[in-house]
ROMARLO-42059 format. One record per residue (C-alpha): x, y, z; residue number from 1. Coordinates in Angstrom, 1 decimal. Example, Ala and Ser with C-alpha at 12.3 -4.5 7.8 and 13.67 -1.06 7.14 Angstrom:
<rs>
<X:12.3 | Y:-4.5 | Z:7.8 | seq:1>
<X:13.7 | Y:-1.1 | Z:7.1 | seq:2>
</rs>
This chain:
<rs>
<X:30.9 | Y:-12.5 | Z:32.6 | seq:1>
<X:32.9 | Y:-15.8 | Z:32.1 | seq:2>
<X:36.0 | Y:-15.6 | Z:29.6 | seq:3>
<X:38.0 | Y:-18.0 | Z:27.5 | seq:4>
<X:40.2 | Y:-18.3 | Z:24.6 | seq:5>
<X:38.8 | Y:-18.5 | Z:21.1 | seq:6>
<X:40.8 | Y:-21.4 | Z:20.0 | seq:7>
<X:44.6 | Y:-21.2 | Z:19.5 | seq:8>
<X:43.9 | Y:-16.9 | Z:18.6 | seq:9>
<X:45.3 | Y:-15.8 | Z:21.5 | seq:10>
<X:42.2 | Y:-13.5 | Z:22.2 | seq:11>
<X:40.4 | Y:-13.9 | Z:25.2 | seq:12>
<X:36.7 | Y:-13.2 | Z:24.5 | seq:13>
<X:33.5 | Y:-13.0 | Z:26.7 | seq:14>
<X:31.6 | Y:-16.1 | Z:26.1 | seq:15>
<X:28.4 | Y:-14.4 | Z:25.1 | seq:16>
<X:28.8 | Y:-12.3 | Z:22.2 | seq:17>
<X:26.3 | Y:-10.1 | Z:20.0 | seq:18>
<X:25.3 | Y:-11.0 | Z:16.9 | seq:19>
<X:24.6 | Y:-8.1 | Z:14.5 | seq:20>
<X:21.8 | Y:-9.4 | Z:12.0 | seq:21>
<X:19.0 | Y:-8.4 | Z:13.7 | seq:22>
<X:20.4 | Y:-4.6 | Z:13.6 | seq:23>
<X:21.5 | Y:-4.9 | Z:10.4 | seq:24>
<X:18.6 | Y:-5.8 | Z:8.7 | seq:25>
<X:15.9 | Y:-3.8 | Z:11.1 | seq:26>
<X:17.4 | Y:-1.1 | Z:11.9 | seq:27>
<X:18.2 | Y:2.1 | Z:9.1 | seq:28>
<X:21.5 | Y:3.7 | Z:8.5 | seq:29>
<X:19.9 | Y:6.6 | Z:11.0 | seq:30>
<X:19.8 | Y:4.0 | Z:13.9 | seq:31>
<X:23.1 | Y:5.0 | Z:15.0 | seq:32>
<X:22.2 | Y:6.2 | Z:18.7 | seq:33>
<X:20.0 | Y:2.9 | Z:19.4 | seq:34>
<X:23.0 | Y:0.7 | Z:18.1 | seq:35>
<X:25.6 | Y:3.0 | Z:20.3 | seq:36>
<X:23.3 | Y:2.2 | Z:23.1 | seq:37>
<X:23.2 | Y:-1.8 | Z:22.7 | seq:38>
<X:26.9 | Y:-1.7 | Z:21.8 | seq:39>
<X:27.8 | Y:0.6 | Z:24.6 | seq:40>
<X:25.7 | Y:-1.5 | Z:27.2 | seq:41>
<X:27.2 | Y:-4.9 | Z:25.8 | seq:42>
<X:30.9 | Y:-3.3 | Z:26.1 | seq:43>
<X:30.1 | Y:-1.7 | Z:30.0 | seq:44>
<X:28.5 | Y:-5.2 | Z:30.4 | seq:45>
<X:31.9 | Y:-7.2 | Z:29.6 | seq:46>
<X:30.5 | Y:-8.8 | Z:26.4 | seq:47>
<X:33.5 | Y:-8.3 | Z:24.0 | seq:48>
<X:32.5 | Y:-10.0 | Z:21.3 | seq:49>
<X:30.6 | Y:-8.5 | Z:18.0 | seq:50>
<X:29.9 | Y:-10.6 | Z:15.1 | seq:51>
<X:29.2 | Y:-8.9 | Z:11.9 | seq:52>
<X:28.8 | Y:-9.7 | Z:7.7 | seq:53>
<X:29.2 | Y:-7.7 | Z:5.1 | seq:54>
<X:25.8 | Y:-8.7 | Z:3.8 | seq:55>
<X:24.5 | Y:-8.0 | Z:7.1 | seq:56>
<X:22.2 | Y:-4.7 | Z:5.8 | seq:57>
<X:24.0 | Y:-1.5 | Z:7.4 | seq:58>
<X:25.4 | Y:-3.2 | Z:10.4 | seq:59>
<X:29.0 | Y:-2.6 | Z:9.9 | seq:60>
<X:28.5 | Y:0.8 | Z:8.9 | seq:61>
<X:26.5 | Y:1.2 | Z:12.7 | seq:62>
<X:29.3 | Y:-0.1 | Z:14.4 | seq:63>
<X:31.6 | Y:2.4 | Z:12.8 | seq:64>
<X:29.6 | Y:5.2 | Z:13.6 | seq:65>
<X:28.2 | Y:3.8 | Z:17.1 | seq:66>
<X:31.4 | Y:2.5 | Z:18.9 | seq:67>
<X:34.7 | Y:3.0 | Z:16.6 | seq:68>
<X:35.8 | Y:4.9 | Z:19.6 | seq:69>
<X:36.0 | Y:2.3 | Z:21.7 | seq:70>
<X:37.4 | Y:0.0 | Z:18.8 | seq:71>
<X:40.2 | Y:-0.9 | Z:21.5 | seq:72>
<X:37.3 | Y:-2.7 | Z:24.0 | seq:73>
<X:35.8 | Y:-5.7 | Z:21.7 | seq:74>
<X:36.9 | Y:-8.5 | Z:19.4 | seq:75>
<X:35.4 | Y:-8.0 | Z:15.8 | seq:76>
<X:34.5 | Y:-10.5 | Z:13.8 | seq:77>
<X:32.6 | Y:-9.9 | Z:10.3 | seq:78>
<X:32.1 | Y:-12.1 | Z:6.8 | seq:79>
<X:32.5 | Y:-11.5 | Z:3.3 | seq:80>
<X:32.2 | Y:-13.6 | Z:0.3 | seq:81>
<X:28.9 | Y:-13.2 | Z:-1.3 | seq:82>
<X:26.1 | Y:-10.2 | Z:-1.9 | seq:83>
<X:29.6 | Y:-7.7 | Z:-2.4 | seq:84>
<X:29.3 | Y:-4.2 | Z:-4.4 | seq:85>
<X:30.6 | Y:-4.9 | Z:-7.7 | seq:86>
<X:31.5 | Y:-8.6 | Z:-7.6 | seq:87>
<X:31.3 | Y:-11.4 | Z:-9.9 | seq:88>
<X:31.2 | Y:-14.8 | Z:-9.5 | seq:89>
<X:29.0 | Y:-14.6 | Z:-6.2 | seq:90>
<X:31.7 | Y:-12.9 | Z:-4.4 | seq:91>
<X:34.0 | Y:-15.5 | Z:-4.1 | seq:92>
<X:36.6 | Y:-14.8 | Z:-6.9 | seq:93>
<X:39.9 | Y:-13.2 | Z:-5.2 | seq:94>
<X:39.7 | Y:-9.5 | Z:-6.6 | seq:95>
<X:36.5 | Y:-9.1 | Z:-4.8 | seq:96>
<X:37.2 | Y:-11.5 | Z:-1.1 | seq:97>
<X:39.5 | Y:-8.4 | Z:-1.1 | seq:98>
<X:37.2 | Y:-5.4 | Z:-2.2 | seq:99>
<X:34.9 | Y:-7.1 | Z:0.8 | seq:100>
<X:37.3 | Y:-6.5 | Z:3.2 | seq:101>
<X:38.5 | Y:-3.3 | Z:2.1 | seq:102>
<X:35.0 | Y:-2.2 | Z:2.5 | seq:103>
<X:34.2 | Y:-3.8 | Z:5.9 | seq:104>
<X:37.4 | Y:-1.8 | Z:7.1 | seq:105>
<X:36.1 | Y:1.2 | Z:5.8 | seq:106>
<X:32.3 | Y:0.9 | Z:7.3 | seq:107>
<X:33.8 | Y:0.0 | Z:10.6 | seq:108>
<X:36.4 | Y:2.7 | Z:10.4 | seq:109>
<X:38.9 | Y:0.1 | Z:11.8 | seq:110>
<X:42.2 | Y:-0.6 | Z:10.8 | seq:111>
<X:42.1 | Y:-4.1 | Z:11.3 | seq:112>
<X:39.3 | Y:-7.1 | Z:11.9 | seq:113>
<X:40.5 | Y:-9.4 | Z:14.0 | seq:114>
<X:38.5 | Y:-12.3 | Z:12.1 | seq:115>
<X:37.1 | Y:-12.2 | Z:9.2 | seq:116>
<X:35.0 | Y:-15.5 | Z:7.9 | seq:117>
<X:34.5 | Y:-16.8 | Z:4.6 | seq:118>
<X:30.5 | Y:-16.5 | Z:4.7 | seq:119>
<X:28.8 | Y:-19.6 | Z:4.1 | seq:120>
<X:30.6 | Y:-21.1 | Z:0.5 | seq:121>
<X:30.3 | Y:-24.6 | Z:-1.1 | seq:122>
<X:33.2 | Y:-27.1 | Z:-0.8 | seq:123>
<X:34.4 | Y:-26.6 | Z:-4.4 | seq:124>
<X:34.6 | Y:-23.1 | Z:-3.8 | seq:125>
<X:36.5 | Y:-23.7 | Z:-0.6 | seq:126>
<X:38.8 | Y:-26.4 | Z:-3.1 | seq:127>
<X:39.3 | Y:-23.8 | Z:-5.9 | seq:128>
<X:41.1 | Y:-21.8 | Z:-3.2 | seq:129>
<X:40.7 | Y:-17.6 | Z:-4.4 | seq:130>
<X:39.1 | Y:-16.9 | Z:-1.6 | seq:131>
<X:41.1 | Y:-18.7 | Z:1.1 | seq:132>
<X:44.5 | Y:-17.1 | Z:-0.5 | seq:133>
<X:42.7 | Y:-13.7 | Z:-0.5 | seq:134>
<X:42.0 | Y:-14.2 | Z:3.4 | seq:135>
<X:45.7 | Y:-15.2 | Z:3.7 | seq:136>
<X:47.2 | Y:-12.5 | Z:1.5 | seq:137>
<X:44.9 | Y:-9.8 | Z:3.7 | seq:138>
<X:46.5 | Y:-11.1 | Z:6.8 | seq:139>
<X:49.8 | Y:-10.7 | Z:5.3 | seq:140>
<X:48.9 | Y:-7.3 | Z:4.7 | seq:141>
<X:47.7 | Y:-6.3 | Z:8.1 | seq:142>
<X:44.1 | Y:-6.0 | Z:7.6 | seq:143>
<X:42.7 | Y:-9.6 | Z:9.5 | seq:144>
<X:44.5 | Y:-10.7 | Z:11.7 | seq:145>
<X:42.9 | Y:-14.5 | Z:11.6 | seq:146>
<X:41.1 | Y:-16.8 | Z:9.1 | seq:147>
<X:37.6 | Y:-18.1 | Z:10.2 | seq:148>
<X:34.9 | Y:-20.3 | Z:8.0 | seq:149>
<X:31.1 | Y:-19.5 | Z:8.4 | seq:150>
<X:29.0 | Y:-22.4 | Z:7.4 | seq:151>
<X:27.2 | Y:-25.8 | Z:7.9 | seq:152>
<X:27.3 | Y:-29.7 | Z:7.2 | seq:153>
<X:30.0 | Y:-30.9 | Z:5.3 | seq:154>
<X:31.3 | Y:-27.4 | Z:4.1 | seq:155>
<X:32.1 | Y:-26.7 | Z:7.5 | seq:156>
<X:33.9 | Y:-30.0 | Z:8.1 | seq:157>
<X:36.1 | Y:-29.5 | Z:6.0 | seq:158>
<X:36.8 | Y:-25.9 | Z:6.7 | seq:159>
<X:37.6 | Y:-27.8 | Z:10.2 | seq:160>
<X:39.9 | Y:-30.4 | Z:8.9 | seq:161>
<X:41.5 | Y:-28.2 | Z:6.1 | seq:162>
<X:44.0 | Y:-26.8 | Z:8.4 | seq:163>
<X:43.5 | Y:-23.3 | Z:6.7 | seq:164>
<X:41.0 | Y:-21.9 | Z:9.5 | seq:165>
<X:41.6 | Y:-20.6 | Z:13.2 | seq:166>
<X:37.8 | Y:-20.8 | Z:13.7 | seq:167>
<X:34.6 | Y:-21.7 | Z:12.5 | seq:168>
<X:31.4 | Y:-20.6 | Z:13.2 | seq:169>
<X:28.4 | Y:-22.7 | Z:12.7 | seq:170>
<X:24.3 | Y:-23.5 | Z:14.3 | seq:171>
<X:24.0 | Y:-25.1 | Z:17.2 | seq:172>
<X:21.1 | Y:-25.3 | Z:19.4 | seq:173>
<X:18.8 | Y:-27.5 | Z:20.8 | seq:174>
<X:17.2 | Y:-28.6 | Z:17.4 | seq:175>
<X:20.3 | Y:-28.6 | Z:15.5 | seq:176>
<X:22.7 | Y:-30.2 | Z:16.8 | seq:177>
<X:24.4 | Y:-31.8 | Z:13.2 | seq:178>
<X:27.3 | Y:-30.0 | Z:14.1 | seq:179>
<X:27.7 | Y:-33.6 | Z:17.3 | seq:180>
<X:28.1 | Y:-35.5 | Z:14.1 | seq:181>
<X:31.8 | Y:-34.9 | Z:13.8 | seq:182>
<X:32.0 | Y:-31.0 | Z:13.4 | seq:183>
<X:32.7 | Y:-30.7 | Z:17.5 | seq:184>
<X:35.2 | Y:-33.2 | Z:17.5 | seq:185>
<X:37.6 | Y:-32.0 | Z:14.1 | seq:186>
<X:37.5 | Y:-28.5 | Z:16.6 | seq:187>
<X:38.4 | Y:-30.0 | Z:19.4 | seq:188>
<X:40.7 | Y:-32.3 | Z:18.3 | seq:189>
<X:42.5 | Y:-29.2 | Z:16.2 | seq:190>
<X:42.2 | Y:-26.7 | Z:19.1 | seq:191>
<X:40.2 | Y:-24.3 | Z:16.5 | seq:192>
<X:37.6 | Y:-21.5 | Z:18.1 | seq:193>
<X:33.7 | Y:-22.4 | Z:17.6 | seq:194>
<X:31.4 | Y:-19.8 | Z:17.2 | seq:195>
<X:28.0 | Y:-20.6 | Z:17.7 | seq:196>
<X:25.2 | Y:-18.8 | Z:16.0 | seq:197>
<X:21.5 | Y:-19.4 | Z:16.4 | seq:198>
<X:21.6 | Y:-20.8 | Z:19.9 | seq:199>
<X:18.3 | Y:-19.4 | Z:21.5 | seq:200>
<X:16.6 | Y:-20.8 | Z:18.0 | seq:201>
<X:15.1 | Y:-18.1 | Z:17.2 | seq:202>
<X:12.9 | Y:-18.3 | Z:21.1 | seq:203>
<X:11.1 | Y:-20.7 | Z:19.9 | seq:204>
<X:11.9 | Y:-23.3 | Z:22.6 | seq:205>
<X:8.2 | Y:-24.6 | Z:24.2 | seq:206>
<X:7.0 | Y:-21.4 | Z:22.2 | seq:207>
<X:2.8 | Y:-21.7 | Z:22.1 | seq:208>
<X:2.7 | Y:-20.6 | Z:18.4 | seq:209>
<X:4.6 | Y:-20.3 | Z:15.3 | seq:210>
<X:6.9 | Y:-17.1 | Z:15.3 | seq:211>
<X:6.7 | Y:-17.5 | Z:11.2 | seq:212>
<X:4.3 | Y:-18.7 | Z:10.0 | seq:213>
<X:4.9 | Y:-18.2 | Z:6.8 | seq:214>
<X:8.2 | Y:-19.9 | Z:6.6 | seq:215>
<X:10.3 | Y:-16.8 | Z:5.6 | seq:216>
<X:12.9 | Y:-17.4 | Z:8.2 | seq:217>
<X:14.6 | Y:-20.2 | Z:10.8 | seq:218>
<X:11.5 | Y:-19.3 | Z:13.2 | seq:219>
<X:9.0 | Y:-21.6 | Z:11.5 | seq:220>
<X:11.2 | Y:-24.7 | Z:10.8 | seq:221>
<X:12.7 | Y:-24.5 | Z:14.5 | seq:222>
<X:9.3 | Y:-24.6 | Z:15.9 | seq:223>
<X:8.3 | Y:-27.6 | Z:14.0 | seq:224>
<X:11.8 | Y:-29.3 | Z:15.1 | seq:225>
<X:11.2 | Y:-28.0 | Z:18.7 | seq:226>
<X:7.9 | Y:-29.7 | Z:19.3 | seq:227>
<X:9.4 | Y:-33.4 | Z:18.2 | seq:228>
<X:12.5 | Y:-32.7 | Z:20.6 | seq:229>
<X:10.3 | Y:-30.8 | Z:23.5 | seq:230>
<X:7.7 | Y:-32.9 | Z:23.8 | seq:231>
<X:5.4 | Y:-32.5 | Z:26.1 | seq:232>
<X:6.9 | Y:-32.9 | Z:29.4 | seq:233>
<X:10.1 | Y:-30.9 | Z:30.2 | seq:234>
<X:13.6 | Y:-32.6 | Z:30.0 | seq:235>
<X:14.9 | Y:-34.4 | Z:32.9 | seq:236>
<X:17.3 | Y:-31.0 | Z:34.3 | seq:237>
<X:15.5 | Y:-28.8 | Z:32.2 | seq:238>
<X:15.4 | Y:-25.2 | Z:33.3 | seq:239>
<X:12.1 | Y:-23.6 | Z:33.7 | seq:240>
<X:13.4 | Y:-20.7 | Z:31.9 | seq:241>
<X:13.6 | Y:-21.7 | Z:27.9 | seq:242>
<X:15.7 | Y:-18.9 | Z:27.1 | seq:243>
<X:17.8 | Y:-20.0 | Z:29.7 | seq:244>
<X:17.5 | Y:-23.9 | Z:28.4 | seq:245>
<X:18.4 | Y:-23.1 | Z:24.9 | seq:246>
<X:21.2 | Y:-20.7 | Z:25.9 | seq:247>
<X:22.6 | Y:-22.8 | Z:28.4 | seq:248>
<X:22.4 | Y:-25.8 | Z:26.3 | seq:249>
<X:25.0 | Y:-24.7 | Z:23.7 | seq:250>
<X:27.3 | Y:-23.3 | Z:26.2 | seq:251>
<X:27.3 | Y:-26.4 | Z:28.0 | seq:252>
<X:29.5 | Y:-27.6 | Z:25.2 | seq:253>
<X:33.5 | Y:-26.9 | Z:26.1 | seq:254>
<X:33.8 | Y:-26.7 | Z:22.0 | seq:255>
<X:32.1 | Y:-23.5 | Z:22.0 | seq:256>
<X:33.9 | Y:-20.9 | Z:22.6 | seq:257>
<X:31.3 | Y:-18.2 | Z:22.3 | seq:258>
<X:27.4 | Y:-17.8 | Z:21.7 | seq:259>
<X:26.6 | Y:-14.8 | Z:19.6 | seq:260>
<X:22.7 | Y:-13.6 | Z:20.2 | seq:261>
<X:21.3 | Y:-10.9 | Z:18.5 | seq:262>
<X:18.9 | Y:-8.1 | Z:20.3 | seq:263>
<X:17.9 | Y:-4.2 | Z:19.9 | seq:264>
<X:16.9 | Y:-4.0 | Z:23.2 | seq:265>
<X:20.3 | Y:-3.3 | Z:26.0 | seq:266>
<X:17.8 | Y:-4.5 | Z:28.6 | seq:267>
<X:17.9 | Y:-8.3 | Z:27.3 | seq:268>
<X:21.4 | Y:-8.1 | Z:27.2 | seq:269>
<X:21.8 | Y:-8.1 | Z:31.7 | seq:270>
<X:19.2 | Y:-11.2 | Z:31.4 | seq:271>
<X:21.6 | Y:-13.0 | Z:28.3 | seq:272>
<X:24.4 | Y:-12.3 | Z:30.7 | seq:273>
<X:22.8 | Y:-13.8 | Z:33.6 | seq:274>
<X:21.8 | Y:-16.9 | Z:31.7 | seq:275>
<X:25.1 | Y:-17.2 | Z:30.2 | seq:276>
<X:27.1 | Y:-17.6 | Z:33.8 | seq:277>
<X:24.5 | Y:-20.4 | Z:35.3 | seq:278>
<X:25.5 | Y:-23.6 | Z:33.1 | seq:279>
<X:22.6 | Y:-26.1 | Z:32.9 | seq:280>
<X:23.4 | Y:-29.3 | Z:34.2 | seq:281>
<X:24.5 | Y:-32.0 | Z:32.0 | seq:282>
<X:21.5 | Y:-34.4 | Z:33.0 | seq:283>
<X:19.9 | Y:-31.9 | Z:30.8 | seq:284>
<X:22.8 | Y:-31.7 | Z:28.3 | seq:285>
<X:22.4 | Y:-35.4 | Z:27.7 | seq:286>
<X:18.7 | Y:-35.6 | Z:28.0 | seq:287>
<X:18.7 | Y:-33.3 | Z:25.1 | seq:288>
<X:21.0 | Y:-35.4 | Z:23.4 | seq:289>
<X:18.7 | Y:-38.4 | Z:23.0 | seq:290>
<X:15.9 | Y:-36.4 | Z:22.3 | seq:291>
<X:17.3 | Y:-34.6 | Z:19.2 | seq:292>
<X:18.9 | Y:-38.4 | Z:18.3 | seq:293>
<X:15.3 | Y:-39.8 | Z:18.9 | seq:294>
<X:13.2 | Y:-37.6 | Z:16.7 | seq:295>
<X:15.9 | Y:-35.5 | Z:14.3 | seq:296>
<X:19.2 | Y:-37.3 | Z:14.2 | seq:297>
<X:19.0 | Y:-37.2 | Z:10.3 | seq:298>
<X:17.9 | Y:-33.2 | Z:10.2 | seq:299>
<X:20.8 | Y:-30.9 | Z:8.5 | seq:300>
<X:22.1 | Y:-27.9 | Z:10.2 | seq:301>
<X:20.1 | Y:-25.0 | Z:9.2 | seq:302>
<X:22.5 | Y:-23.1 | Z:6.6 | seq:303>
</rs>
């Protein structure tokens, strides 16, 4: 398992993380032995990354009860703003930024979170400021230890350029890659930590068929983008693997710090791994590049 640094953090994380919305949302509150046995392999694996949300069905309340123990072993990251118990004004109001996080602690029976994320706000949310000062006031107090932003497009920019972040975590895959116009270079040029979410796109890289067909989810509206960007002929570089071609594609940016991918199956996690430590060639990297200019340089990141 490769390492690096998430940004300026200090914390030295596995470059392949798991994302916890696929457990969250299909697994029950009684899943705690299959989520101790993803979590467990991931850990005896070297992945020491878990990203998490408060809105994120009963996931944080797994981790707590599947791998609090070994609480010492992995960097955790979760989100809070919106969808709280009890809130008003969609979450983002100070009082109840801070009830979030009092309530993430308490699922993940964890004294502290090493990141916590504003999840997915609007710019004059992010201007009118509650919820950044509740973030900063929480760190004061012991319970985060840094400030990340979780969002898209312009809102994300200027979570970037606002000085007030240590990360931001963002899509980015091979059919959305917005965050090239600009988003890359405020993090790099600020030394921040990128998290990238979404970056198998859902598997439906050269998929056959539609994995939502009814357009409930990212599935349907990445397989439409995929086909444009695809074509019909594989990429000059291009892995025969497409897992391995949509995985390796977003780590082949230095930006990134780490690729979160979500499973309920420990078996996928050895292949993820695997994947993760062959980099794809940057023929393929900028072949890519010119496709998604080509066809769906003016598509939005998928929020």
């Amino acid at each position: 398992m490769t390492y690096t640094e998430l940004g300026s953090t200090g914390l030295s994380i596995s470059r392949l993380g798991v994302g916890m919305a696929e457990i969250g949302f299909q697994l029950s509150a009684d899943d705690v032995e299959t989520t101790r046995r993803v979590l467990g392999r991931a850990l005896d694996l070297g992945i020491n990354f878990i990203d998490t949300a408060g809105c994120y069905g009963v996931a944080e309340a797994l981790i707590g009860q599947a791998v609090a123990g070994r609480r010492g072993e992995f960097v955790l990251a979760s989100k809070t703003g919106h969808m709280t118990d009890g809130c008003s004004d969609d979450g983002w109001d100070y009082e109840s930024v801070l009830a979030s996080i009092d309530r993430s602690l308490q699922r993940m029976q964890t004294e502290v979170i090493d990141l916590m994320q504003l999840h997915t706000c609007d710019i004059p949310t992010l201007e009118r400021g509650e919820a950044i000062r509740a973030l900063k006031d929480a760190k004061a107090q012991g319970k985060i230890r840094f400030l990340g932003y979780s969002g898209d497009n312009e809102a994300a920019i200027w979570a970037a350029r606002s000085g007030e972040f240590d990360v931001i975590q963002t899509s980015f895959n091979l059919v959305d890659q917005g965050a090239r116009r600009g988003l890359l270079q405020e993090v790099r040029s600020r030394s921040l930590g990128l998290i990238a979410k979404r970056p198998i796109l859902n598997g439906v890289w050269r998929a056959e068929s539609d994995p939502d067909p009814y357009g409930n989810g990212y599935g349907s509206e990445y397989f439409q983008r995929q086909k444009k960007v695809a074509g019909s002929d594989r990429l000059p570089g291009e892995p025969n693997d497409r897992i391995a071609a949509s995985l390796g594609f977003t780590l082949g940016h230095p930006e990134v710090s780490v690729a979160i991918v979500g499973t309920k199956n420990p078996d996928h996690l050895q292949s993820n791994i695997s994947i993760a430590d062959d980099p794809v060639s940057d023929e393929f990297i900028s072949a890519a590049h010119e496709a998604f200019d080509r066809f769906g340089g003016s598509w939005e990141q998928r929020s």
